[in-house]
Each structure stands twice: as structure tokens, then as C-alpha cells.
C-alpha positions as CSV (number, residue, x, y, z in Angstrom):
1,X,108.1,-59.8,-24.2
2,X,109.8,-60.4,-21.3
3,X,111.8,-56.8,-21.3
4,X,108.4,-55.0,-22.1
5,X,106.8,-56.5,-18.9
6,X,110.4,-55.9,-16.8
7,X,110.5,-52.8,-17.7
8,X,106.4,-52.0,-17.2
9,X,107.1,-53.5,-13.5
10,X,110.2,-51.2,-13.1
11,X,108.2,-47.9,-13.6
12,X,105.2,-48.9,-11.7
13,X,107.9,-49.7,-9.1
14,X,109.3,-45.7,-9.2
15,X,105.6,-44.5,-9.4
16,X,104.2,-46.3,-6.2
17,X,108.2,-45.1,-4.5
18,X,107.4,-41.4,-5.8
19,X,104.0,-41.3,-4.3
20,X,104.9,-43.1,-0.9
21,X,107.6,-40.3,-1.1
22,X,105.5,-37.2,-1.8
23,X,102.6,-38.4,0.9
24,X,105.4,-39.1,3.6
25,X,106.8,-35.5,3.0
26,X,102.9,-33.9,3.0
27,X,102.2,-36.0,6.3
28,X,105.2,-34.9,8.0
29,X,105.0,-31.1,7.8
30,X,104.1,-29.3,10.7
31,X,100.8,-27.4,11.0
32,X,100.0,-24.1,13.4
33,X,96.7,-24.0,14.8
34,X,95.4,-20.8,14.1
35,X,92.7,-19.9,16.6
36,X,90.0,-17.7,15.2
37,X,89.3,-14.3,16.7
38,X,85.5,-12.6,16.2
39,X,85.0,-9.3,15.4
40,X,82.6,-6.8,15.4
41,X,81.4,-4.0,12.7
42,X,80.0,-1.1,12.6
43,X,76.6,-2.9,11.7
44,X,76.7,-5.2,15.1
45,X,77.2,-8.2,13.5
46,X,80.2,-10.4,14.5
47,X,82.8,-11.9,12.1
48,X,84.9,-14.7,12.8
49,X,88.5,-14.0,11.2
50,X,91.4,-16.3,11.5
51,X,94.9,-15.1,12.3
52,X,97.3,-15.6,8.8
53,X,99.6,-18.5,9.4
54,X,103.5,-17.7,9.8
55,X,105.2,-19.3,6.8
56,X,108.5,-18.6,8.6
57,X,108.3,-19.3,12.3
58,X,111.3,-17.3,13.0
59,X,113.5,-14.3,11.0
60,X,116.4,-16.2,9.0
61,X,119.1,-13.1,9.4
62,X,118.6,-11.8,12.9
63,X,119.9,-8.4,14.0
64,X,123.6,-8.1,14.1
65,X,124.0,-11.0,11.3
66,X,123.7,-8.3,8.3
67,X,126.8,-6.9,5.9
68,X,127.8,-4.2,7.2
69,X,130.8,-3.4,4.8
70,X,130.1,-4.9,1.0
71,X,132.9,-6.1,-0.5
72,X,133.7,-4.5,-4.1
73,X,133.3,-6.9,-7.2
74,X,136.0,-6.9,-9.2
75,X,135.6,-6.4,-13.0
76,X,138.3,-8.6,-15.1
77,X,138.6,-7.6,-18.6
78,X,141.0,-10.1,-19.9
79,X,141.1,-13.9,-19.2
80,X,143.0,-14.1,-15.5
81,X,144.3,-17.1,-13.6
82,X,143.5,-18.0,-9.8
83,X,145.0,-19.8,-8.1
84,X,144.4,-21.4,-4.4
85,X,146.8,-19.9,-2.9
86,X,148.9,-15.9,-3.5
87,X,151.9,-17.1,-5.6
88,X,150.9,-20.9,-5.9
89,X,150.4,-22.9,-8.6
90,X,147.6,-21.9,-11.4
91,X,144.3,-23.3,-10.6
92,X,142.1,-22.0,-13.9
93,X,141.5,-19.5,-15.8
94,X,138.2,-17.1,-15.6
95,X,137.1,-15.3,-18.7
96,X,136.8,-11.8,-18.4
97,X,133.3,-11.4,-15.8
98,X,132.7,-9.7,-12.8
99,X,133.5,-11.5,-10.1
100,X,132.8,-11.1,-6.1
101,X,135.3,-10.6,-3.9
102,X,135.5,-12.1,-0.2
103,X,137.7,-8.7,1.3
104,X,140.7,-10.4,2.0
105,X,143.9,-8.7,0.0
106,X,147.0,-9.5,0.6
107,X,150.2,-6.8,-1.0
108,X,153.2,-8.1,-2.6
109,X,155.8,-6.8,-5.1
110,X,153.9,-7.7,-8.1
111,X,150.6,-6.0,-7.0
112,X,148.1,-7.3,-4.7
113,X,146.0,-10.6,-4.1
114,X,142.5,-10.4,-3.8
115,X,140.5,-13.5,-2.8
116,X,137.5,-14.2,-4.9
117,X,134.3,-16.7,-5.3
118,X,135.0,-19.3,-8.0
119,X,133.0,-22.1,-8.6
120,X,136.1,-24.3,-7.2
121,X,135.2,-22.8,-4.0
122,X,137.7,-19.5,-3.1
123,X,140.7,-18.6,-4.5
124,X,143.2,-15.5,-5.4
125,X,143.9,-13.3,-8.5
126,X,146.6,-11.0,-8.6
127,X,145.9,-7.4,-9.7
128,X,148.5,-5.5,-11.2
């Protein structure tokens, strides 16, 4: 009996912590004030229209922060090690995927190192 009415108290505990949560998070957003403008028809009546609110108050990519050169994905047929480093130690092995590249390469006598997106975060693949 005890661990029914423990546990009971427990979830009413997370339910009043999740609503205090949720209604904190509604208060605190910010609201724009849109101030209505009238306008008038063809008929003479006037119509009071509010301006749309901006869901974004400013662009998230400005001018000049685009990609101007994509990089090329590389396509790997065969199960290929990375490593963290050109000519370090193996890291893991990716199945065969296409995978993005970050445009660094790097030449060597073996064939060349191109840096790639892992999910351990960046690291190289040599190309033969």
C-alpha cells in the first residue's frame, strides 16, 4: 500500500512540474502588437485589417552567409575506414553510403584524403 500511494504522489509530483513548466514557457514568449490598419472598398465601407505577425523577426542566413561552392558527396561502395586524422590510426568503419564532404583534401602517395561528416564529428577517408 505504501508503494502504490509513493508512487501515486511521485506522478502527481511530475504532472504539477510539467504544467508549471509548459505555463512558464507560454508566459514568457514574446508578443508583437500588431496595430490594425482600416481600409476602404469599392462600396465605401471601411474594414479594419490587422498586419500578419512576423514569426521570424529577423532572416536566419543573411546575404553573404550562403554556399557558394557545394562540396561533392562522396559515394563509397565498399565498407571504408576514417580516421581523425590523414594517415592516423583507424577510427571506424562506414558501410558503403553516401557521405558529405567538408572540401578539404589533402594528396599523398597513396591517393588523397578527403575530410568527411561522421557522426563522431569529422574525420578523413582515403580515396584511392
Amino acid at each position: 500500500m505504501k508503494k502504490i500511494i509513493t508512487i501515486a504522489a511521485a506522478l502527481g509530483l511530475m504532472a504539477s512540474m510539467g504544467t508549471a513548466a509548459f505555463a512558464d514557457s507560454a508566459s514568457t514568449t514574446s508578443t508583437t502588437n500588431s496595430t490594425p490598419s482600416t481600409t476602404t472598398s469599392a462600396t465605401g465601407s471601411s474594414e479594419t485589417v490587422a498586419e500578419p505577425t512576423k514569426l521570424v523577426p529577423e532572416p536566419i542566413i543573411s546575404a553573404g552567409e550562403e554556399v557558394t561552392t557545394p562540396t561533392v558527396p562522396l559515394i563509397l561502395t565498399v565498407n571504408t575506414p576514417f580516421y581523425f586524422e590523414p594517415g592516423g590510426k583507424v577510427a571506424s568503419v562506414l558501410a558503403p553510403q553516401v557521405v558529405d564532404t567538408t572540401g578539404n583534401r589533402v594528396g599523398s602517395l597513396l591517393g588523397e584524403w578527403v575530410e568527411v561528416y561522421t557522426w563522431l564529428g569529422t574525420a578523413w577517408i582515403l580515396v584511392k
